[in-house]
N, C-alpha and C positions, 0 to 999 in steps of 0.2 A: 149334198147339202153344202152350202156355201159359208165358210168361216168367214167371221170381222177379225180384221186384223187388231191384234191388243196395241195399247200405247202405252210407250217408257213412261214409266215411271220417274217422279224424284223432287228437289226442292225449289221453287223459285224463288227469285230475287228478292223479294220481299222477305219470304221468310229466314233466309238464310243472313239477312241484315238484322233482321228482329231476333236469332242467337248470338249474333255476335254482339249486339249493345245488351241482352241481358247477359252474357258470359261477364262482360267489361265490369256491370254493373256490381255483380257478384264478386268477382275480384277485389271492383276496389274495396267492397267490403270487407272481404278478410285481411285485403291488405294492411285495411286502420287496424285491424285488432291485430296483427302479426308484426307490425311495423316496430310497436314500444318495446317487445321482449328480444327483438332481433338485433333493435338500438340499445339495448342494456346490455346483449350479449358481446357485443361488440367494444363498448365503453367498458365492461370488466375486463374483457381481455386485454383493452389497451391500458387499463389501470395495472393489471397485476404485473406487465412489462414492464412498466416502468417501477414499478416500485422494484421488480428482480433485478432492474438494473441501477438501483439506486443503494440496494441491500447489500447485491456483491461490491460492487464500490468505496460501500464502506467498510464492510467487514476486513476486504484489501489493503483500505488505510492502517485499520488498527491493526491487522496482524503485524505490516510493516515497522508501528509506530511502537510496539511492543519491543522491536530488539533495538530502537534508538540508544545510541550510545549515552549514558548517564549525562544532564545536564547540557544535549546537546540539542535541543526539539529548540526551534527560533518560531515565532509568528508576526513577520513583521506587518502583515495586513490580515482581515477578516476572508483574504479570498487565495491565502496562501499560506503552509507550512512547514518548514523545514527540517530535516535531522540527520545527522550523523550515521548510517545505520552500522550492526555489527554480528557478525556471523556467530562468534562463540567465546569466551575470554576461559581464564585461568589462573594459576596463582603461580609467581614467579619466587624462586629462591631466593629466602631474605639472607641465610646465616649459614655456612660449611654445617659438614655434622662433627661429630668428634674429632674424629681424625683431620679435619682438614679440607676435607675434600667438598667439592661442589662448586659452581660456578655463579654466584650470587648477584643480583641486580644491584649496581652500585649508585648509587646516587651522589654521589661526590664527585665524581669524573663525567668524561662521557667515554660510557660502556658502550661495546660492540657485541655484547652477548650476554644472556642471562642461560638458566635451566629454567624449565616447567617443569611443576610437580604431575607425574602422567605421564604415558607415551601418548603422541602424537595422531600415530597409527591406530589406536582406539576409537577412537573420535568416529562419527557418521561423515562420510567423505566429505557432503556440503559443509562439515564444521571443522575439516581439519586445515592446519596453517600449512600458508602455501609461500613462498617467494613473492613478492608483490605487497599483498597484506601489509598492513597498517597496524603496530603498538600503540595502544591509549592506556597511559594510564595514571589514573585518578583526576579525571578532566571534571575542571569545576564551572568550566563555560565563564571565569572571568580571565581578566587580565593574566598572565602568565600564566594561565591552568586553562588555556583554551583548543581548544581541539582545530575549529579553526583555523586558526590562526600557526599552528604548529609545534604550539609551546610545548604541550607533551606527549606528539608523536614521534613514531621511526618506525621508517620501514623495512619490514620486513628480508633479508638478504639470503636466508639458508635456514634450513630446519635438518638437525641429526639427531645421532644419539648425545644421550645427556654425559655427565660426568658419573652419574649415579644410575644405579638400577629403578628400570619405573618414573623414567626423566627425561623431559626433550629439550637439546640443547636449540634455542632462537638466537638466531646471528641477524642482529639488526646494523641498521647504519651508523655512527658513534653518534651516541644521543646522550645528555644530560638532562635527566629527567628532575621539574623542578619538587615535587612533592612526590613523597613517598606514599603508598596507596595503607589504610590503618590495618585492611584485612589481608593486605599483600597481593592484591588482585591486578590484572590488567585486562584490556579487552581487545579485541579485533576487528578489525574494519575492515572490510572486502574490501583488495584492491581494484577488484572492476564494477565496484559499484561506493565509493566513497561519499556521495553526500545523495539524498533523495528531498526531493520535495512534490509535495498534490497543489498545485492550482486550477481556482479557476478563470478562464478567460472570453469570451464571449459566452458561448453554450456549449460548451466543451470542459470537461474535468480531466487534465494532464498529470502523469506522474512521470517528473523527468530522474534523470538519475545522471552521476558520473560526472559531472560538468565541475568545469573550476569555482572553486568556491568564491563567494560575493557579499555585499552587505547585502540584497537585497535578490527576491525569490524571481526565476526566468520568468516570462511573461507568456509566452506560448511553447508552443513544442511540444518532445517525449510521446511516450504511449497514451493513447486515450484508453480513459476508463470511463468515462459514461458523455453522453452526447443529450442533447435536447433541456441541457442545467438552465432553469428561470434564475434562481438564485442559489448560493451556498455560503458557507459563513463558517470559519474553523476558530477556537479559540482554545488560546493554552495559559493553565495557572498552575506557576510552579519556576516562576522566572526568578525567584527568590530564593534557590539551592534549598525544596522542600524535597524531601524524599520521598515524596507519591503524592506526584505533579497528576492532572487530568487533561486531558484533549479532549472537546466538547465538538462533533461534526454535525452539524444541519446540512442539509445537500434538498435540493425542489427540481423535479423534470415534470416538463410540461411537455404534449405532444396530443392534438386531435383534439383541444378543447378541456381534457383531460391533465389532472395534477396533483400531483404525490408529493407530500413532503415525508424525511425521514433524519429523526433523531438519534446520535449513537456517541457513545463515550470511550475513551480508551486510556486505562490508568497506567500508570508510565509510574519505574521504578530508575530514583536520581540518585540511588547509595551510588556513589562512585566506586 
């Protein structure tokens, strides 16, 4: 018996063009209903970035703006703020004890050394006084009681033991300090970090630090702390020796069409 040979099998051209424009067809339909939630997912993510970089930024601010040295926070424009900052302060020996004895802050001359009540050595390392460091004390951010300007600082020369037990003797430079502090306090100024300021300047938010002191805040430079800034606005009330002064920061990133503004305050203590 004589077989017929079978024939292949399969799709022609026609048909195989008639799945691909309904496959297309069907796509793009899911694609319209998949498109809006994919575009949301994507605009939140870009939102929540920027606001986490808008959040840390400030919160950065205030922490810093919280150890400004009493009296010394400047805002000479909306898109810059200046301060003093200070590691750790202390109360220096007004008066010998009985006996005599004790090495007391003189205000009549220029002293080369006081006592601290306290060891030294107690302290958390980041807070102990070191050679370098800066004496403030009772800085009232004017004329002769300005920080500044130098009126009543001295730096730091040598840190020992005290004259008294539970005392550290501070060997500064011979300073005459012009006002005596009413709770006997002084403070300290890192010596490798003496003045800080945040600006902003194009779309960048800078916090420089260390630089020679000026009337007026650097205009670029330092670390960046946030990028893509549309706008930012710092203001300080408290230029009037209030003793709980406020720093008010607005800061806006924009990036991808997307824009976050955030509001933050940092109350700022002026008791010298």
């Amino acid at each position: 018996m004589k077989r017929t040979p079978r024939h292949a099998q399969g799709f022609t051209l026609v048909e195989a063009i008639m799945v691909i424009v309904i496959t297309g067809i069907i796509s793009a339909m899911v694609a319209v209903f998949i498109k809006t939630p994919v575009d949301a997912y994507f605009d939140s993510a870009r939102r929540a970035a920027l606001t986490d970089v808008a959040d840390i930024a400030l919160r950065r601010m205030a922490r810093d703006i919280h150890t400004a040295l009493p009296n010394s926070i400047r805002n000479p424009t909306g898109q810059c703020i200046e301060f003093i900052p200070t590691k750790t302060g202390g109360r220096y020996r007004a008066d010998t004890d009985g006996s005599g004895n004790g090495d007391i802050l003189d205000f009549t001359l220029a002293d080369t050394s006081f006592d601290m009540l306290g060891l030294n050595g107690d302290r958390p390392v980041n807070q102990r006084i070191a050679p370098g460091d800066v004496i403030a004390v009772y800085n009232l951010g004017i004329p002769g009681a300005d920080a500044y300007n130098g009126d009543n600082t001295s730096t730091v020369t040598g840190v020992g033991a005290g004259s008294l037990a539970n005392e550290t003797k501070i060997t500064i430079t011979a300073k005459q300090f012009p006002l005596e502090s009413g709770n006997k306090r002084f403070h300290v100024i890192p010596g490798n970090e003496k003045i800080v300021s945040f600006v902003c300047s194009g779309t960048t938010l800078y916090r420089n630090s260390n630089y020679t002191y000026a009337s007026s805040c650097p205009t670029t430079g330092g670390a960046v702390l946030a990028q893509n800034v549309s706008s930012c606005n710092f203001d300080y009330s408290g230029s009037d020796l209030q003793r709980n002064a406020l720093v008010r920061m607005t800061i806006k990133l924009s990036s991808g069409g997307e824009t976050v503004s955030l509001y933050h305050e940092a109350h700022v203590n002026n008791t010298p």
